[in-house]
C-alpha positions as CSV (number, residue, x, y, z in Angstrom):
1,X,-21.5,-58.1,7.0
2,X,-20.5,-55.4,9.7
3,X,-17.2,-54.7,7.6
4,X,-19.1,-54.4,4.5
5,X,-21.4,-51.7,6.3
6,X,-18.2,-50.3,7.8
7,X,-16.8,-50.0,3.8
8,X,-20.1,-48.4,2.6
9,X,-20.2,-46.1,5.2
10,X,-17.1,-44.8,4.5
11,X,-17.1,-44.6,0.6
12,X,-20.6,-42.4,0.8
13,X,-18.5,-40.4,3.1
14,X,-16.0,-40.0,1.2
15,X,-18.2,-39.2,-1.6
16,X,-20.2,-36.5,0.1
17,X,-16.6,-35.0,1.4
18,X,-15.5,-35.1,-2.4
19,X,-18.7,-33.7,-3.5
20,X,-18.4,-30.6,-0.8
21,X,-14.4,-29.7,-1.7
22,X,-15.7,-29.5,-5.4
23,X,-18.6,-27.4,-4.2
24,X,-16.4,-24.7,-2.9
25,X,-13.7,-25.0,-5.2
26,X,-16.4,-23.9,-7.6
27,X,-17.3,-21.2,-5.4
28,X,-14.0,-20.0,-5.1
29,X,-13.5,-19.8,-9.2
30,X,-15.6,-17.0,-8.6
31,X,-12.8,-14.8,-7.3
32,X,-10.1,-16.3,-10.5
33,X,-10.5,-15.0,-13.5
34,X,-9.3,-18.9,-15.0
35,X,-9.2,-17.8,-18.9
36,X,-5.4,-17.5,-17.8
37,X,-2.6,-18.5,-16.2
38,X,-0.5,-17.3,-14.1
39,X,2.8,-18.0,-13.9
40,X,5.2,-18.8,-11.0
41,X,8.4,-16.9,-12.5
42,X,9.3,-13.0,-11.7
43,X,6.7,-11.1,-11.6
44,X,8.6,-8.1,-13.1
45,X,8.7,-10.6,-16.6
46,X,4.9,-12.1,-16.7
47,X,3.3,-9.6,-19.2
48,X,6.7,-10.3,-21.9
49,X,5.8,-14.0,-21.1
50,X,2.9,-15.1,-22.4
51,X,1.9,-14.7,-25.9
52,X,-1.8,-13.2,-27.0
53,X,-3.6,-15.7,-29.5
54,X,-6.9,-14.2,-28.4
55,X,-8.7,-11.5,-25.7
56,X,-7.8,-13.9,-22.7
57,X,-5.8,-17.1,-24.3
58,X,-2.4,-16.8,-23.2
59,X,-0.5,-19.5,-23.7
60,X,2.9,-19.9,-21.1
61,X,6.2,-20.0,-22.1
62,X,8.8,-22.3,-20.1
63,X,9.1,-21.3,-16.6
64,X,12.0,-19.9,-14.9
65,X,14.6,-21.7,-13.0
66,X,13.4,-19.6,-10.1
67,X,9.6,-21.0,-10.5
68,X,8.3,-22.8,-7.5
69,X,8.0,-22.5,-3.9
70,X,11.4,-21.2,-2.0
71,X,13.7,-23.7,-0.6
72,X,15.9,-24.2,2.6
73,X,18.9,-24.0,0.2
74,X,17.9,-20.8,-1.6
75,X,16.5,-19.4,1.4
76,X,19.6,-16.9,2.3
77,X,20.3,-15.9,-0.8
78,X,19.9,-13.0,-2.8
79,X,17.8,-14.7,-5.7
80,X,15.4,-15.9,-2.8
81,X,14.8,-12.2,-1.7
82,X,14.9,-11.2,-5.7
83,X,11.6,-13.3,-5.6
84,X,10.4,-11.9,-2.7
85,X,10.2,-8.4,-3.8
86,X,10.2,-8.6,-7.4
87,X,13.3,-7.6,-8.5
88,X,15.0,-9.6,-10.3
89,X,17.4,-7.6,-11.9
90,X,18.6,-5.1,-8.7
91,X,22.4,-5.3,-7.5
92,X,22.1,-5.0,-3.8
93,X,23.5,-1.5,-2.9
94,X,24.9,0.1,0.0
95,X,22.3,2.9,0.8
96,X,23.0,5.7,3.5
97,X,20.1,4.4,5.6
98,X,21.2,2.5,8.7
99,X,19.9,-1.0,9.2
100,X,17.9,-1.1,12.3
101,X,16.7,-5.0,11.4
102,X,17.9,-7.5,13.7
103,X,19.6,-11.0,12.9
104,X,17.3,-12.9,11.0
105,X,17.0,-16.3,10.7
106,X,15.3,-16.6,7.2
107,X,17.4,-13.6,5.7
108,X,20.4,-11.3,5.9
109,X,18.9,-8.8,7.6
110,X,20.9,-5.8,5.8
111,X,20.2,-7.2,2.3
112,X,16.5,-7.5,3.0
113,X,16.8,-4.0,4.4
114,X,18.7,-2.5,1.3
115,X,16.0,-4.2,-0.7
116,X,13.0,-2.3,1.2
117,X,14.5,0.7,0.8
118,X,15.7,0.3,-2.6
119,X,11.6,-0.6,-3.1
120,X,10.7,1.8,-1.9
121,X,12.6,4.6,-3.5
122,X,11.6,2.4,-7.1
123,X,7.7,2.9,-6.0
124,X,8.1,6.7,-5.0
125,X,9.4,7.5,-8.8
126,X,6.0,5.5,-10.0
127,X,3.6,7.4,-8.4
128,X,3.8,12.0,-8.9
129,X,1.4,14.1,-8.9
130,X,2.0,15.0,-12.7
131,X,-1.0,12.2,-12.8
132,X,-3.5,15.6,-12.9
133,X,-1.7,17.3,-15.7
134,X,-1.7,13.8,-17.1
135,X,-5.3,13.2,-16.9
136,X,-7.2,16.7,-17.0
137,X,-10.2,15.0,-16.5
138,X,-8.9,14.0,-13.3
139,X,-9.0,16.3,-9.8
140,X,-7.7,15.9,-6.7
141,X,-10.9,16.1,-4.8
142,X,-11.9,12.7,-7.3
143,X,-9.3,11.1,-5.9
144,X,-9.9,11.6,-1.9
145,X,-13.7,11.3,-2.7
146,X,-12.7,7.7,-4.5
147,X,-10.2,6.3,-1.4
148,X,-12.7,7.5,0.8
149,X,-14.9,4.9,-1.0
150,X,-12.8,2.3,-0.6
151,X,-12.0,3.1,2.9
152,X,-15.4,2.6,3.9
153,X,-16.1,-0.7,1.3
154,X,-12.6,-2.2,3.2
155,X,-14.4,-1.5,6.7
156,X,-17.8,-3.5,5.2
157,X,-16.0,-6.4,4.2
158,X,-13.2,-6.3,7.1
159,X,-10.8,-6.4,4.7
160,X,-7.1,-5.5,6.4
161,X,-5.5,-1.9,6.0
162,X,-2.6,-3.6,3.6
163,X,-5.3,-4.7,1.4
164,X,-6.3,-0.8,1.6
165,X,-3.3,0.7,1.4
166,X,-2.1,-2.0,-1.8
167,X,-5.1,-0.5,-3.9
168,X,-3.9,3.5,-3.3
169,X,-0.4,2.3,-5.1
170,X,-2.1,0.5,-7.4
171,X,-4.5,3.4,-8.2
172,X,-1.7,6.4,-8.1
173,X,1.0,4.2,-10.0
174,X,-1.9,3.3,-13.0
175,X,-2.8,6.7,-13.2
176,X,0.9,8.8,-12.9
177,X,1.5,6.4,-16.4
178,X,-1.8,6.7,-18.0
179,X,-2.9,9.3,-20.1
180,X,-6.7,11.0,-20.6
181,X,-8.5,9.1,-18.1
182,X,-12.0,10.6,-17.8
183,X,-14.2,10.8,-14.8
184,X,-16.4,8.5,-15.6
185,X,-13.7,6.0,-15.4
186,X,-12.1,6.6,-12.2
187,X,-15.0,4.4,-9.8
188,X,-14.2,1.3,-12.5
189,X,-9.9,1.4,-11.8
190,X,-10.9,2.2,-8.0
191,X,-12.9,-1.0,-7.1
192,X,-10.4,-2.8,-10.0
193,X,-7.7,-2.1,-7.6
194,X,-9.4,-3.2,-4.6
195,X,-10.3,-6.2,-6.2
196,X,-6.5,-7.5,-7.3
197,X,-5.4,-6.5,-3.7
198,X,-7.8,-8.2,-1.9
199,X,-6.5,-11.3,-4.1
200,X,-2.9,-10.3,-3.3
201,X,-3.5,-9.7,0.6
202,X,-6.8,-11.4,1.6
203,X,-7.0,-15.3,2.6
204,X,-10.8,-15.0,1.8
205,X,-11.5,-12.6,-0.6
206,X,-14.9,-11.1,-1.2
207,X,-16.4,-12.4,-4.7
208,X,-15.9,-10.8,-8.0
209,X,-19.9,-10.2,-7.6
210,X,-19.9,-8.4,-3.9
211,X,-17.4,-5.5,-6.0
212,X,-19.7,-5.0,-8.3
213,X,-22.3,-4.8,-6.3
214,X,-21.0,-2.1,-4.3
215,X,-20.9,-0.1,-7.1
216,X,-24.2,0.5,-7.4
217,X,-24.7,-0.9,-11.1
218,X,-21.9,1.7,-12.4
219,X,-19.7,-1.5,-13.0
220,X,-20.3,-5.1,-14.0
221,X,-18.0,-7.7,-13.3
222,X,-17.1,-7.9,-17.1
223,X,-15.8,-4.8,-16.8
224,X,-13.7,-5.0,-13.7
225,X,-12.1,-8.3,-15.4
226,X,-11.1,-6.4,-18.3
227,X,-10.1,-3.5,-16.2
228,X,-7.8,-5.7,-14.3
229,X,-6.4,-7.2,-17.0
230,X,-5.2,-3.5,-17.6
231,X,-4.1,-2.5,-15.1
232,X,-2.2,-5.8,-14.5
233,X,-0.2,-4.8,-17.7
234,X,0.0,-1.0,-17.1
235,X,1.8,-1.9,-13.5
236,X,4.3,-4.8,-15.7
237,X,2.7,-7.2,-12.3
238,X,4.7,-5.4,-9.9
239,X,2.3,-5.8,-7.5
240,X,5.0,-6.3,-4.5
241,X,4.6,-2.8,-3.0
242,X,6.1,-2.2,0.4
243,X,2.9,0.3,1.7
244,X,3.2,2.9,3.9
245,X,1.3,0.8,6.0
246,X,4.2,-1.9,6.3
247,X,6.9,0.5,6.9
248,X,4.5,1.6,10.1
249,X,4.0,-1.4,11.3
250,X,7.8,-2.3,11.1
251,X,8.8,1.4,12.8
252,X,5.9,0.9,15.5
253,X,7.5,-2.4,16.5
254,X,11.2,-1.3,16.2
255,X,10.6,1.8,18.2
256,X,8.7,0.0,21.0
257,X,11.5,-2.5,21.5
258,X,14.4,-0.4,20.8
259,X,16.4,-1.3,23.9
260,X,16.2,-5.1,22.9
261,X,16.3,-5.1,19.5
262,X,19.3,-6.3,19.1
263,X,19.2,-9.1,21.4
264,X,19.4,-12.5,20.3
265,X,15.7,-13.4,21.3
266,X,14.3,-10.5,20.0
267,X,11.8,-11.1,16.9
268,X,10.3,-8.8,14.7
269,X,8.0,-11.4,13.0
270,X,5.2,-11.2,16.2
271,X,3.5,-7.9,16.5
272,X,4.8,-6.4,19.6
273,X,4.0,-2.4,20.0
274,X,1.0,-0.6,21.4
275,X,-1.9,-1.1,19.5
276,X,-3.3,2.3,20.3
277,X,-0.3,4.5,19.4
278,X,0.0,2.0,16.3
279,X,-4.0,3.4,15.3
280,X,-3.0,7.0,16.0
281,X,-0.7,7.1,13.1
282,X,-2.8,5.2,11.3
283,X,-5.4,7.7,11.4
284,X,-3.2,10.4,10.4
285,X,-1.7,8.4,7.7
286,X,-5.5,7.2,6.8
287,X,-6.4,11.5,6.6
288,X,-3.1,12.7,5.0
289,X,-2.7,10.3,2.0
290,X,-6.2,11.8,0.7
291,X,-4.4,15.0,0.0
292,X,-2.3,14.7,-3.3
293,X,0.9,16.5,-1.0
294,X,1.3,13.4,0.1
295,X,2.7,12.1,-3.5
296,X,5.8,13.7,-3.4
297,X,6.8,11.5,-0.4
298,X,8.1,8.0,0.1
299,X,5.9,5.7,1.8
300,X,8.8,5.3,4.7
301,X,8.8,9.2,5.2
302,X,5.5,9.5,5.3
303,X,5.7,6.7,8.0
304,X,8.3,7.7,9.8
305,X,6.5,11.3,10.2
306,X,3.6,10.1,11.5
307,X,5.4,7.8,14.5
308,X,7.1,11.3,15.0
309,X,4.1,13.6,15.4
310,X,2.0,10.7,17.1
311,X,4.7,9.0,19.7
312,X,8.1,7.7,19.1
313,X,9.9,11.6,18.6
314,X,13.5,10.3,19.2
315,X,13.1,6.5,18.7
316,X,12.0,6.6,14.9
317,X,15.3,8.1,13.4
318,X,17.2,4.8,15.0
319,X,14.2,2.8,13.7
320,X,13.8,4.6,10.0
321,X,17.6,5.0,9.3
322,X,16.8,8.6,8.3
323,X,17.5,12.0,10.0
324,X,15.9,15.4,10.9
325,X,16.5,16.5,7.6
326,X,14.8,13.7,5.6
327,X,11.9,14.7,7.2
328,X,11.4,17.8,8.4
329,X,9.3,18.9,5.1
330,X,6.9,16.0,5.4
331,X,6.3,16.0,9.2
332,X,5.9,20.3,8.7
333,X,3.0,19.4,6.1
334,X,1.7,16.8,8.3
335,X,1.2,18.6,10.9
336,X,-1.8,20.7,9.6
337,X,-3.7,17.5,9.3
338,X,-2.1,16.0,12.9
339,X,-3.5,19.5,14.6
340,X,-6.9,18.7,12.8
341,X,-7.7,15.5,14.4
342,X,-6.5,17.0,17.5
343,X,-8.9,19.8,17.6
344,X,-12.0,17.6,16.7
345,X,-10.8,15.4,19.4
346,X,-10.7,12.8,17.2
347,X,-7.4,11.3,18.6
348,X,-8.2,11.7,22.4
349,X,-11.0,9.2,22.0
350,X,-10.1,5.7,21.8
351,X,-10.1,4.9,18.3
352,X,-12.6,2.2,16.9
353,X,-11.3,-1.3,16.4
354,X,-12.9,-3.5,13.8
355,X,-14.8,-6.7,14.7
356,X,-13.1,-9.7,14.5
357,X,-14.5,-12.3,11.9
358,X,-13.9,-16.1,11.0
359,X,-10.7,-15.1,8.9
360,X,-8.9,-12.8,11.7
361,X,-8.5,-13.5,15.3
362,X,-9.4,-10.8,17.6
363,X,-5.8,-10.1,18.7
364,X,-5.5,-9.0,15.0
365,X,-8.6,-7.0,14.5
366,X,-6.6,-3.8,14.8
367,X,-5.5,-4.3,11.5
368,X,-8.4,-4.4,9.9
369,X,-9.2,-0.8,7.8
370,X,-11.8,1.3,9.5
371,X,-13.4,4.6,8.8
372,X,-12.3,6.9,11.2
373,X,-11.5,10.0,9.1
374,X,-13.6,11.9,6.5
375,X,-13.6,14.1,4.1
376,X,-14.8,16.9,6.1
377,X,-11.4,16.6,8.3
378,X,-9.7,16.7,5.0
379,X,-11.3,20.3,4.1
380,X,-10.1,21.7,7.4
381,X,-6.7,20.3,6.6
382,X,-6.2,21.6,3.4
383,X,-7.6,24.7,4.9
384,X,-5.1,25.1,7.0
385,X,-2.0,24.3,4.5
386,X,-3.7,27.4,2.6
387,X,-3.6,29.9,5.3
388,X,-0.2,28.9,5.8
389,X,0.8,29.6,2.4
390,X,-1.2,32.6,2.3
391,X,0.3,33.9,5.3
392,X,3.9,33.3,4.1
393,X,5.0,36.7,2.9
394,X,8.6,36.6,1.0
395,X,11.4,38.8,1.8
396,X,11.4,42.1,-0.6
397,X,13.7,41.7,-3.3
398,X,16.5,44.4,-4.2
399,X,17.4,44.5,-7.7
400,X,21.1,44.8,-8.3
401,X,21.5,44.4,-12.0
402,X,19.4,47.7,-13.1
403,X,21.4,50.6,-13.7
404,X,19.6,54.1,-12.4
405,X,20.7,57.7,-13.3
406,X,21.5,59.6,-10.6
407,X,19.6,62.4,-9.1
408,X,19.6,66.0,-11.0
409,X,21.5,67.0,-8.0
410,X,24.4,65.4,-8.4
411,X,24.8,65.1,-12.1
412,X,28.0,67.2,-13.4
């Protein structure tokens, strides 16, 4: 009699367990748009792979030999880190850049160097600032007003600076290929890009519901879907970006350990740099990238100029394989915005950390986006650029190809 107890006990409990897993499976639909599939192949090939029998029926063609999880045996070689970073199709190059990576276990480290930088120089032809010629109905200020936004919806939510930093490059590599994009629009591909990198990025992503909700009404969730959809084909689903905020976080860690770095114990996979010098450049990268200057640059420069103005001065050109003259230009622009946050005494205050919540640890909460810059330090920046420019007065020019008669006095 006890062990039949013992046996109902544990089938209701198995039931209630089953019923509570399906519970928040169907919660988390909410976040999957599940009228399609996704498949597991390259990334670079999923909009050419599916063929449209209606809005959202898709139906899959036969996967890739390269569909699945990663394997011990494929683990080292180049199709592995082809996966990786979503190109499938990319010899591995010798670039000028030196590798500062140490030995890896899980990688070559030059290859999965070559392939950063060869990322990155792919993303930085995506996104110009042709996008406003482009899209007339689109200015400049719309855009810093718009990541300004999402600054502060990331900080809400606690969503992690790479989630923030994901949606820019989705937003200004959409819009440098799109063409006549009204205003009215912009708010709608904003929150659109939050919403597929929080999905990329985010272990619990906030619902379909809470984005539109922050929109005030101006967009459903209908919408957003559809947007995404969009944008997801725009972009070709290269959504493997390496942010500006990666290539800091790398140059933070390399810098702070160069003496060891290439030491046999050394790791770069646990964070090890000061978290307060790490947040200064992250405020000046957080002000900067609301100007559109700052789409002429690679994500890596733009890094690596901000470790420079902010701490690491001689350590970053070991850490970024570049040199003086790869850039001087950005770190001369970034300084108007650096001197800024200087003078509001902005960066001599210790700069706010995010709380910590059930999906980060505190240890991590320093990666979590906050609002520490405005758009009011913005003005003063751009301000500044200006009166440079205005003060810049170019040397006098001497014509040499005009021909003059000479003076009455010395004619024949």
């Amino acid at each position: 009699m006890k062990k039949m107890h013992r046996q109902s006990g544990c089938h209701s409990r198995s039931v209630a367990a089953k019923r509570k897993r399906q519970s928040v499976e169907s919660e988390d639909r909410e976040n999957i748009n599940t009228s399609f599939h996704i498949s597991a192949s390259n990334p670079e090939k999923r909009s050419s792979t599916y063929r449209t029998s209606s809005k959202y029926d898709y139906q899959e063609q036969p996967s890739s030999p390269l569909s699945g999880p990663l394997t011990p045996r494929d683990i080292y070689t180049d199709q592995s880190l082809n996966r990786i970073l979503g190109e499938s199709s990319m010899q591995i190059q010798k670039l000028d850049r030196a590798d500062p990576l140490p030995t890896l276990t899980w990688a070559k480290s030059e290859h999965l160097w070559n392939r950063m930088c060869l990322k990155d120089k792919e993303i930085t032809s995506q996104r110009c600032q042709k996008m406003f010629e482009q899209n007339p109905g689109i200015k400049p200020r719309m855009r810093a007003i718009l990541l300004d936004w999402i600054i502060e919806v990331c900080e809400v939510y606690k969503m992690h600076r790479e989630t923030y930093y994901l949606a820019m490059d989705y937003l200004d590599r959409y819009l440098s290929v799109q063409r006549g994009v009204v205003k009215s629009q912009l708010q709608l591909i904003g929150i659109t890009c939050l919403f597929i990198a929080s999905k990329v990025e985010e272990i619990y992503p906030p619902k379909l519901a809470e984005f539109a909700y922050v929109t005030d009404g101006a967009c459903r969730a209908e919408q957003i879907l559809d947007k995404e959809l969009a944008i997801l084909t725009t972009l070709d689903w290269n959504l493997a970006s390496v942010t500006v905020h990666a290539w800091l976080n790398l140059f933070t860690q390399i810098c702070n350990n160069h003496s060891t770095l290439h030491s046999s114990n050394h790791s770069i996979v646990i964070p090890n740099h000061s978290i307060q010098e790490f947040l200064q450049s992250s405020q000046l990268l957080d002000l900067c990238l609301l100007d559109e200057g700052s789409l002429k640059y690679s994500y890596s420069v733009l890094a690596a100029s901000s470790v420079y103005l902010t701490s690491y001065k001689d350590q970053i050109f070991f850490a970024s394989g570049l040199q003086w003259s790869d850039i001087a230009e950005c770190v001369d622009w970034m300084s108007a915005f650096a001197q800024v946050i200087k003078e509001e005494k902005v960066a001599n205050s210790p700069i706010r950390v995010a709380g910590s919540s059930s999906s980060n640890s505190p240890e991590e909460s320093y990666l979590i986006q906050t609002h520490t810059v405005d758009l009011g330090l913005l003005d003063k920046a751009q301000a500044k650029l200006q009166s440079r420019k205005s003060d810049f007065t170019p040397p006098a020019h001497k014509s040499v190809g005009l021909l003059t008669p000479p003076s009455s006095n010395k004619k024949a």
